[in-house]
PDB file of N, CA, C and O in Angstrom:
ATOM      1  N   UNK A   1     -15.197  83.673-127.498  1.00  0.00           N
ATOM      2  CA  UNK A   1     -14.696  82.344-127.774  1.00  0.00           C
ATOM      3  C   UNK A   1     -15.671  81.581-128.653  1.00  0.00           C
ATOM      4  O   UNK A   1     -15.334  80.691-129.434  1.00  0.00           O
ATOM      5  N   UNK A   2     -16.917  82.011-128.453  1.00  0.00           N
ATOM      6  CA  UNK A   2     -18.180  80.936-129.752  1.00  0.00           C
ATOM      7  C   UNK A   2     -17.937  81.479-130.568  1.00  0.00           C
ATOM      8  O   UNK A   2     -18.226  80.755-131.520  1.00  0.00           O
ATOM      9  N   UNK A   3     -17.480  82.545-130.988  1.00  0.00           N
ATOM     10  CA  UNK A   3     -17.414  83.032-132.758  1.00  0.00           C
ATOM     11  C   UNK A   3     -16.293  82.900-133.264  1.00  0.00           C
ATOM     12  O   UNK A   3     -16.134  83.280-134.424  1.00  0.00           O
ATOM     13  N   UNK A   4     -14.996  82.213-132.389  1.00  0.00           N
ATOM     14  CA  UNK A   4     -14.120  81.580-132.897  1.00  0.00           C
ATOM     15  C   UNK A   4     -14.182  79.753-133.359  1.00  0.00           C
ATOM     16  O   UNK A   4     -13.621  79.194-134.302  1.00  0.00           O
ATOM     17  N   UNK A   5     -15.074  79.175-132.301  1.00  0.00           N
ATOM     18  CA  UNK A   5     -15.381  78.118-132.399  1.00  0.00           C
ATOM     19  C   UNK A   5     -15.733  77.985-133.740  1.00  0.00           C
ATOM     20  O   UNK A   5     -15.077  77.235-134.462  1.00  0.00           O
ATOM     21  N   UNK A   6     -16.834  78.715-134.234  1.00  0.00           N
ATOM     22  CA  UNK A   6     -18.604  78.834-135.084  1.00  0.00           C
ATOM     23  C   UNK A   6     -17.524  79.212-135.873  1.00  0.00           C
ATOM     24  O   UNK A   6     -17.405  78.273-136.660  1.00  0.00           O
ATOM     25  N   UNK A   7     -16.618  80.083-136.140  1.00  0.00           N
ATOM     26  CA  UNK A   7     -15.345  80.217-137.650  1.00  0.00           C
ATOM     27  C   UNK A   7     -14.733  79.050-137.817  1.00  0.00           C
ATOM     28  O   UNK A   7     -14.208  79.012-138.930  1.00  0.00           O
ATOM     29  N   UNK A   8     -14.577  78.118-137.222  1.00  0.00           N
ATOM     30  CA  UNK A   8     -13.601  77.215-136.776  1.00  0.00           C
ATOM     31  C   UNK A   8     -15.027  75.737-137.411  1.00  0.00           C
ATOM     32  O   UNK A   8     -14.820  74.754-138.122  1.00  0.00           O
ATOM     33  N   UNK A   9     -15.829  76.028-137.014  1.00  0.00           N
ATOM     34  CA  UNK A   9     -16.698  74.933-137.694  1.00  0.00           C
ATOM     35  C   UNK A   9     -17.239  75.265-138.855  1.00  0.00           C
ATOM     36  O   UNK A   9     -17.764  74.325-139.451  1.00  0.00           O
ATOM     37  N   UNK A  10     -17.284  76.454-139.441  1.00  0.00           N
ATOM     38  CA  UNK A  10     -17.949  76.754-140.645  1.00  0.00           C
ATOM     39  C   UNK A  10     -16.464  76.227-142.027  1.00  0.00           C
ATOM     40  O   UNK A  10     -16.386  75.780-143.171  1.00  0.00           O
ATOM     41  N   UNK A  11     -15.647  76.634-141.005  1.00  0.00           N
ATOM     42  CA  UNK A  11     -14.089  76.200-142.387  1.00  0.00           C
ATOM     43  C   UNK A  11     -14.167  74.982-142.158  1.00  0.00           C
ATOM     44  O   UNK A  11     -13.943  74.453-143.247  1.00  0.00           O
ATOM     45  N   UNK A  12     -14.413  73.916-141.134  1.00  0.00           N
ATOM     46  CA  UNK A  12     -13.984  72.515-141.219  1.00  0.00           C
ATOM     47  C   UNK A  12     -15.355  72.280-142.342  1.00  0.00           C
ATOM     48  O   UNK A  12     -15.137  71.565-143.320  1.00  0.00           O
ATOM     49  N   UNK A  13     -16.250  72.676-142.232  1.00  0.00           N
ATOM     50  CA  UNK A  13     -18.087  71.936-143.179  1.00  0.00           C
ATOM     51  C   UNK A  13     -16.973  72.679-144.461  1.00  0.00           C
ATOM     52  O   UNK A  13     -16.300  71.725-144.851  1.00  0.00           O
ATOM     53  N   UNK A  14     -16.652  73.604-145.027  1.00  0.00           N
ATOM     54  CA  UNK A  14     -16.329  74.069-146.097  1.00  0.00           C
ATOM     55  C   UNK A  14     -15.199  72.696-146.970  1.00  0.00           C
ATOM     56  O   UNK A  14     -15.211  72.081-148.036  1.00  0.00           O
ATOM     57  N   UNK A  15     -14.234  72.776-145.581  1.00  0.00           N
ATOM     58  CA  UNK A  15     -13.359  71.535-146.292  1.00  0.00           C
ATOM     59  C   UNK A  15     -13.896  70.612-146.343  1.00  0.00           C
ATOM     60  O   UNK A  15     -13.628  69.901-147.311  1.00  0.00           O
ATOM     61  N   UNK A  16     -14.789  70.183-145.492  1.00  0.00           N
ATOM     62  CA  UNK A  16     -15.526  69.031-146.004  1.00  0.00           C
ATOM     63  C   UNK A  16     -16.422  68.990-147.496  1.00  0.00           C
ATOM     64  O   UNK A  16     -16.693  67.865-147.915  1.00  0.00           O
ATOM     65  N   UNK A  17     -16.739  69.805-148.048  1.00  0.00           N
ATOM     66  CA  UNK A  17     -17.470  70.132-149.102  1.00  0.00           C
ATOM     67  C   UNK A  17     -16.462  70.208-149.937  1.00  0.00           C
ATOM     68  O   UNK A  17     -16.880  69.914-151.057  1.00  0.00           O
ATOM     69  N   UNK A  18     -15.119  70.505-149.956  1.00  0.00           N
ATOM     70  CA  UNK A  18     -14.064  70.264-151.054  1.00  0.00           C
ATOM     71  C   UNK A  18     -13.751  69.249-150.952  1.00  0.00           C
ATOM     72  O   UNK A  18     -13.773  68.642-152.023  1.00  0.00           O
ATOM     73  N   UNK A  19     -13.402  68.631-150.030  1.00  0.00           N
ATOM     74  CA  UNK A  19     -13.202  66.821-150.025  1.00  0.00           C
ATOM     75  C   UNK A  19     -13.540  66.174-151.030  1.00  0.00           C
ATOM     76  O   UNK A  19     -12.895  65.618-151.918  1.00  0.00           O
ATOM     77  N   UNK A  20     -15.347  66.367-150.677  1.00  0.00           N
ATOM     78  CA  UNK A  20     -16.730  65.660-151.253  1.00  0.00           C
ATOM     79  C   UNK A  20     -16.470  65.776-152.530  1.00  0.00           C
ATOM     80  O   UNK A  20     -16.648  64.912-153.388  1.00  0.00           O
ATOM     81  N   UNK A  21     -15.949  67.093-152.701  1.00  0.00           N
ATOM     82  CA  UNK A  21     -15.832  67.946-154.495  1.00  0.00           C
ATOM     83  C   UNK A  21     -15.020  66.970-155.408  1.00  0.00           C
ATOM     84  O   UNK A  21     -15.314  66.485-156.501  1.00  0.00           O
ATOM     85  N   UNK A  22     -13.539  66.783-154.368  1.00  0.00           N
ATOM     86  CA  UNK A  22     -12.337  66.360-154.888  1.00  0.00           C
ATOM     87  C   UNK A  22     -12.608  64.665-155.068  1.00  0.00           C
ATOM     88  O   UNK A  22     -12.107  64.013-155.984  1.00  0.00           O
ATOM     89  N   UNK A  23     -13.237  64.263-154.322  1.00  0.00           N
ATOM     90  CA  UNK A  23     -13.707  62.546-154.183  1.00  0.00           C
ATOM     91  C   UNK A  23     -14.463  62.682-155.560  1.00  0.00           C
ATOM     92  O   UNK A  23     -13.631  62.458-156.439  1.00  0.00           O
ATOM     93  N   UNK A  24     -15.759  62.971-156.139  1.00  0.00           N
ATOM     94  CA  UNK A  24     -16.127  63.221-157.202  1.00  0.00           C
ATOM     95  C   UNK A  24     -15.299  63.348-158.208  1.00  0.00           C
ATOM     96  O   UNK A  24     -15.405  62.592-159.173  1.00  0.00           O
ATOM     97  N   UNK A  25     -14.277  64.379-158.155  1.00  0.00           N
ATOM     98  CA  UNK A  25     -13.924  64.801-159.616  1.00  0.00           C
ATOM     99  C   UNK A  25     -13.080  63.388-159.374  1.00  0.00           C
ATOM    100  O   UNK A  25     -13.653  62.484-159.982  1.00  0.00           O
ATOM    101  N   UNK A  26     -12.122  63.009-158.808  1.00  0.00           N
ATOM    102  CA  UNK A  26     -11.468  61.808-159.221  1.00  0.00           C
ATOM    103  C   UNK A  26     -11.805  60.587-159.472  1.00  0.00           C
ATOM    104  O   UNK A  26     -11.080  59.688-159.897  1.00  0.00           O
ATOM    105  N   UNK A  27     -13.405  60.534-159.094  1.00  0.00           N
ATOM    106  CA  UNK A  27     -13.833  59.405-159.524  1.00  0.00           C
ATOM    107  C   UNK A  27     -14.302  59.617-160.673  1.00  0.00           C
ATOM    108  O   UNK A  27     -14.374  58.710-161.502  1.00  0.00           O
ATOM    109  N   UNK A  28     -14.716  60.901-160.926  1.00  0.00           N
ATOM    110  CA  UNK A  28     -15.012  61.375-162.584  1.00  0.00           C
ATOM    111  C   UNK A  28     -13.851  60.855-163.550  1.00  0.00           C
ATOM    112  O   UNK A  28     -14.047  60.188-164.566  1.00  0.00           O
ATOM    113  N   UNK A  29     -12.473  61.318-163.013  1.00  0.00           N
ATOM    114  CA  UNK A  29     -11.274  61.247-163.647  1.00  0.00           C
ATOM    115  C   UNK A  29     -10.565  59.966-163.710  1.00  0.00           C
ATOM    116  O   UNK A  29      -9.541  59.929-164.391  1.00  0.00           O
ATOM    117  N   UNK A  30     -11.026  58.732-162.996  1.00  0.00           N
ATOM    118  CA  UNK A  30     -10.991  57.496-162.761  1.00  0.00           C
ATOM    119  C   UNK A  30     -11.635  56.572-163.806  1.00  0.00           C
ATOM    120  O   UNK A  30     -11.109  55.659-164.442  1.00  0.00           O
ATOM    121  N   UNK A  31     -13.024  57.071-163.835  1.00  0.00           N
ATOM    122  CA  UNK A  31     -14.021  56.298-165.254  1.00  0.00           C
ATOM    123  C   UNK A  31     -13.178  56.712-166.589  1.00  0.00           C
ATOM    124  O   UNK A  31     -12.821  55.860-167.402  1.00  0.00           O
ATOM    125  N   UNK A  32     -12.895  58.095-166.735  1.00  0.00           N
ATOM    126  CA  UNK A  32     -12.522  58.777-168.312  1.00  0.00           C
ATOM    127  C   UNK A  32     -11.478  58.299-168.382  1.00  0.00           C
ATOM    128  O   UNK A  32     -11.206  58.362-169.581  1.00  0.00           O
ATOM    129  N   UNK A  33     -10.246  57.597-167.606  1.00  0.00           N
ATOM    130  CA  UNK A  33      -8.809  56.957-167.664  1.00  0.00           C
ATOM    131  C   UNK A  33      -9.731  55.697-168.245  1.00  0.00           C
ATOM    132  O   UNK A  33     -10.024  55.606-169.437  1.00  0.00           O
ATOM    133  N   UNK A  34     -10.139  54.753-167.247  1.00  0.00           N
ATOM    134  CA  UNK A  34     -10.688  53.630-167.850  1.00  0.00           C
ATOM    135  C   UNK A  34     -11.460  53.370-169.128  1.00  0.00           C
ATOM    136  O   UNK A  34     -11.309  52.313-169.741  1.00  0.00           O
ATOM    137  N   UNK A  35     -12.569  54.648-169.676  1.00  0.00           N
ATOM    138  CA  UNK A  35     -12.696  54.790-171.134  1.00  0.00           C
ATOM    139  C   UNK A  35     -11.901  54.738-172.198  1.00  0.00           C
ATOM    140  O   UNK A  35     -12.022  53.955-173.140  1.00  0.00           O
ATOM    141  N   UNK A  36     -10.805  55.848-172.018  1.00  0.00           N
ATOM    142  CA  UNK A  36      -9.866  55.806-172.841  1.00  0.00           C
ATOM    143  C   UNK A  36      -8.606  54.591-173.059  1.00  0.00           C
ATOM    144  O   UNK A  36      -7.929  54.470-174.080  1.00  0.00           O
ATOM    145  N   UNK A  37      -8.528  53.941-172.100  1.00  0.00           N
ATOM    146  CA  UNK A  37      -7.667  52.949-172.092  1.00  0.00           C
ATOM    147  C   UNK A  37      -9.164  51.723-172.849  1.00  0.00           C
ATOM    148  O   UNK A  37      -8.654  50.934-173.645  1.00  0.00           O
ATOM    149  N   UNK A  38      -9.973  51.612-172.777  1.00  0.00           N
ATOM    150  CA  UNK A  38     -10.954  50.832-173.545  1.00  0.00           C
ATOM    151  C   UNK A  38     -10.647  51.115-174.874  1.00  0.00           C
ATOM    152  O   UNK A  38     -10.183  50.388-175.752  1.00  0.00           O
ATOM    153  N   UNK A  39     -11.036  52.487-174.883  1.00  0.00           N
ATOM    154  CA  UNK A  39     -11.124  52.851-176.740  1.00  0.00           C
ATOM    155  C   UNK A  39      -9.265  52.663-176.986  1.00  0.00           C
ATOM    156  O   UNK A  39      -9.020  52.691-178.192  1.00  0.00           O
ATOM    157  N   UNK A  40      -8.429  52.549-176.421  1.00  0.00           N
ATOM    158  CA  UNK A  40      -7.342  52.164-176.960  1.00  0.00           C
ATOM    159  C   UNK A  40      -6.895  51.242-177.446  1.00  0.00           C
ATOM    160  O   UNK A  40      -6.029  51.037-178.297  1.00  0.00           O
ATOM    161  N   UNK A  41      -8.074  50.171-176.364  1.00  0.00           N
ATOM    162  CA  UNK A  41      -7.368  48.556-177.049  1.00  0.00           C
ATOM    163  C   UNK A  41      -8.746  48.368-178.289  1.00  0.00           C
ATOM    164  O   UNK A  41      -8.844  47.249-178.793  1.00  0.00           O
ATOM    165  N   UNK A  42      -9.720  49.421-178.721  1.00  0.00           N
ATOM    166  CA  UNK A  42     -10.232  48.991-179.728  1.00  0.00           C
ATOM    167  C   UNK A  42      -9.292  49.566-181.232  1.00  0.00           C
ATOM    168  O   UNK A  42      -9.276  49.243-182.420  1.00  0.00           O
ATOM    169  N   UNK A  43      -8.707  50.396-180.524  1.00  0.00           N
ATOM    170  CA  UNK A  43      -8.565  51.219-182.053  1.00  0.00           C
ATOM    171  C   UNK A  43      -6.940  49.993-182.474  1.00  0.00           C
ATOM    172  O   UNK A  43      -6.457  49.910-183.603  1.00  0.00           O
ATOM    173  N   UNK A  44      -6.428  49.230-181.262  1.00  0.00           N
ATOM    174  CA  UNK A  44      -5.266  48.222-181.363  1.00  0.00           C
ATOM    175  C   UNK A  44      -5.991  46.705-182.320  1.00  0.00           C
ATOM    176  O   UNK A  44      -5.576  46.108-183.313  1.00  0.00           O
ATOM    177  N   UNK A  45      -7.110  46.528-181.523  1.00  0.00           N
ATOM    178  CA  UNK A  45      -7.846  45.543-182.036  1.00  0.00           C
ATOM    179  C   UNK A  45      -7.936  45.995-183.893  1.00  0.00           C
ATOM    180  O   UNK A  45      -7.521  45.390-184.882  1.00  0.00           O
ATOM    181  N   UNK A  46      -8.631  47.246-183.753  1.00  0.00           N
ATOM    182  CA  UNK A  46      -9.262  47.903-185.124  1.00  0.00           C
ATOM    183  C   UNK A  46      -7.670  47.532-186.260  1.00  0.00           C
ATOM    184  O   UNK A  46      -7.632  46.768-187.225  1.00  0.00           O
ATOM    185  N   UNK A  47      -6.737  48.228-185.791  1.00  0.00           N
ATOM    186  CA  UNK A  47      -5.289  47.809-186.692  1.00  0.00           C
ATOM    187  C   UNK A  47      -4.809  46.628-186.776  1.00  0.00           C
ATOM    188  O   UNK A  47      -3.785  46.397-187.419  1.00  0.00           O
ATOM    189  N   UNK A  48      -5.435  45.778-186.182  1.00  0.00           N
ATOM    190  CA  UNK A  48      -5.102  44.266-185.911  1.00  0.00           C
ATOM    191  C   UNK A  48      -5.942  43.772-187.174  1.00  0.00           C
ATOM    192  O   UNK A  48      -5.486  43.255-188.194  1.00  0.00           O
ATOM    193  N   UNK A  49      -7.112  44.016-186.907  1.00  0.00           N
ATOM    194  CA  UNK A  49      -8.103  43.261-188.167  1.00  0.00           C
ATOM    195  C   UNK A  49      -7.675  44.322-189.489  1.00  0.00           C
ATOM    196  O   UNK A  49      -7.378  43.720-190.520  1.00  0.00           O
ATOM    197  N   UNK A  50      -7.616  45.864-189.552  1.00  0.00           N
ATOM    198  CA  UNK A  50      -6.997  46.281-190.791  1.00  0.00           C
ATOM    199  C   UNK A  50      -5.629  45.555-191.410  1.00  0.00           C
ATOM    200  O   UNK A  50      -5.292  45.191-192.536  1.00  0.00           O
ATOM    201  N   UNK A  51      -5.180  45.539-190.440  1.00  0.00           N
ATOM    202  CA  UNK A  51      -3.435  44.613-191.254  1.00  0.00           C
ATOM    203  C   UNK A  51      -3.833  43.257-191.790  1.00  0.00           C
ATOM    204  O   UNK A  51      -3.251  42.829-192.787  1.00  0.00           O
ATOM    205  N   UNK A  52      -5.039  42.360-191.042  1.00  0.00           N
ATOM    206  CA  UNK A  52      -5.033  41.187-191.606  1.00  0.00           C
ATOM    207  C   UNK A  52      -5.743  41.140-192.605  1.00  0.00           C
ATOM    208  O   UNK A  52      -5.731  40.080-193.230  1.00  0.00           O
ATOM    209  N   UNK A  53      -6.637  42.313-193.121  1.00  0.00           N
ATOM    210  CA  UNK A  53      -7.486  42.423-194.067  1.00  0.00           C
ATOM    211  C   UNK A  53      -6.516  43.178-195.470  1.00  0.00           C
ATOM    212  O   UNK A  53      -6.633  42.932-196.671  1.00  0.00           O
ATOM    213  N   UNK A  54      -5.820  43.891-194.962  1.00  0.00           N
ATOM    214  CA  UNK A  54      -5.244  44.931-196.074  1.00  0.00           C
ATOM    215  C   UNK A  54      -3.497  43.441-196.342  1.00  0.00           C
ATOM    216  O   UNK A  54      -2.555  43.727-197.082  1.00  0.00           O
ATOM    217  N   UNK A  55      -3.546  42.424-195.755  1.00  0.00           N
ATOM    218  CA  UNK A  55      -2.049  41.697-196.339  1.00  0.00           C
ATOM    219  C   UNK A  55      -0.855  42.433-195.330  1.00  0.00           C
ATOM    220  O   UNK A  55       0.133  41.700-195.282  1.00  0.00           O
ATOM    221  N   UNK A  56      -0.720  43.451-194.668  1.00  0.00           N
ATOM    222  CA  UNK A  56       0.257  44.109-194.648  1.00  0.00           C
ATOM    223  C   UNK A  56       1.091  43.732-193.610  1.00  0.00           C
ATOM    224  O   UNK A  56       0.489  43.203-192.677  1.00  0.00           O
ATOM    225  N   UNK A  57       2.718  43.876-193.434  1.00  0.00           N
ATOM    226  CA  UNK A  57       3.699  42.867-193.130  1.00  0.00           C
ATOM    227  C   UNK A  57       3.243  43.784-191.360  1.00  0.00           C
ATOM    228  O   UNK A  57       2.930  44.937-191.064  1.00  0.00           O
ATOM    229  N   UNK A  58       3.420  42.639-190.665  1.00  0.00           N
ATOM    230  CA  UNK A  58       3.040  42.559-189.277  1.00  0.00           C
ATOM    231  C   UNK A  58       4.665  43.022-188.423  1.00  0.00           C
ATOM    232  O   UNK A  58       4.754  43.067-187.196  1.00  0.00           O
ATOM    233  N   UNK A  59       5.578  43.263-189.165  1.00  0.00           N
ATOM    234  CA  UNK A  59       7.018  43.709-188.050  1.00  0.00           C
ATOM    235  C   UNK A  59       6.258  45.251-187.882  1.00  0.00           C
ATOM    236  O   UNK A  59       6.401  45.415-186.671  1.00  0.00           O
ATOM    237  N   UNK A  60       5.732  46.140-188.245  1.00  0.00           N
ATOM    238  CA  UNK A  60       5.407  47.241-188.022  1.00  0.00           C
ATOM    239  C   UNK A  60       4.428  47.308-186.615  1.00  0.00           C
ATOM    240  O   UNK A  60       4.402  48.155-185.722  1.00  0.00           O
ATOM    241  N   UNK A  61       3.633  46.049-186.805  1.00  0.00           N
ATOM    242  CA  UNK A  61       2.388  46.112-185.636  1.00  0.00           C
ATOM    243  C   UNK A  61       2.933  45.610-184.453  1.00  0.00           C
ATOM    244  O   UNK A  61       2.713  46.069-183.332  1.00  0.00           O
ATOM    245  N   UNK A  62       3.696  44.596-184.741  1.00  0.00           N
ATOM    246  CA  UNK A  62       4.911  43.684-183.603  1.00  0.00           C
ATOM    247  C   UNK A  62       5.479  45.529-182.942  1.00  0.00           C
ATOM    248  O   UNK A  62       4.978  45.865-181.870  1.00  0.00           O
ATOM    249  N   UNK A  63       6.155  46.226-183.419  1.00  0.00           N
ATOM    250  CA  UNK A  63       7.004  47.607-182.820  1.00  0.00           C
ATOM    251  C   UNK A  63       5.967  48.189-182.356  1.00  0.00           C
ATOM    252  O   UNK A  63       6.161  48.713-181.259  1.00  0.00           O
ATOM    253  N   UNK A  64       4.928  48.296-182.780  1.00  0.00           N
ATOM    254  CA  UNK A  64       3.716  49.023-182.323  1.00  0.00           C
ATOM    255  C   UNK A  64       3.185  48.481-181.157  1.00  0.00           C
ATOM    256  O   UNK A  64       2.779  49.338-180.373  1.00  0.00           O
ATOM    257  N   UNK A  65       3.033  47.057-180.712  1.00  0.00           N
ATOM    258  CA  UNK A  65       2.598  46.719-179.189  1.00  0.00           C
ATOM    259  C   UNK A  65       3.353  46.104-178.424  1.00  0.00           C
ATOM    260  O   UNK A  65       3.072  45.298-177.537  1.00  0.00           O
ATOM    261  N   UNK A  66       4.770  46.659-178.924  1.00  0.00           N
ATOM    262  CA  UNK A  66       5.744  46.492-177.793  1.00  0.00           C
ATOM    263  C   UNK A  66       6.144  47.984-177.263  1.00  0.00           C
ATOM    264  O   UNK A  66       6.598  48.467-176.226  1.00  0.00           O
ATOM    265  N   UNK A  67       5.910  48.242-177.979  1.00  0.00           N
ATOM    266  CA  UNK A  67       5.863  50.334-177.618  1.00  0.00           C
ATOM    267  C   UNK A  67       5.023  50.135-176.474  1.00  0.00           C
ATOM    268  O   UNK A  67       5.595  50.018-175.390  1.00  0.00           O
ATOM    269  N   UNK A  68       3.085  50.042-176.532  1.00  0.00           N
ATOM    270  CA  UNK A  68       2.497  49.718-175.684  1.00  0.00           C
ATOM    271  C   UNK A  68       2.844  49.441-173.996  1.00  0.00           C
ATOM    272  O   UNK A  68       2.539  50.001-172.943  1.00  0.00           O
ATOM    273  N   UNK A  69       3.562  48.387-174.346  1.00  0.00           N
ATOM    274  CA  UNK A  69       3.736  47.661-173.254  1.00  0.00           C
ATOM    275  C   UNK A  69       4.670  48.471-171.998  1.00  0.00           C
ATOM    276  O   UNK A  69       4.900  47.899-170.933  1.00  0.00           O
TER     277      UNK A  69
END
């Protein structure tokens, strides 16, 4: 019966160590969502100041951040 126990506690520490694994990677995968949604509203910003610099008619950018939304 202890070397069923002692199997029985070595798989629960194991899942616990994938838990730990899985808590990590999604907080990994949590920051890189929030990066990329950053660099998105720069490269929106970035076409914002190109259109007002280059003259160019704004119904294109209007379709473009209602897409966004």
């Amino acid at each position: 019966m202890t070397g069923g126990l002692h199997e029985t506690s070595q798989a629960i520490g194991r899942l616990q160590a994938s838990v730990e694994k899985l808590e990590h990677a999604v907080a990994r995968l949590s920051d890189r969502i929030e990066d990329l949604q950053r660099l998105r509203w720069l490269m929106v910003g970035a076409l914002i100041v190109l259109c007002g610099i280059s003259g160019a008619s704004g119904g294109w950018l209007s379709k473009l951040l209602d897409l966004g939304s």
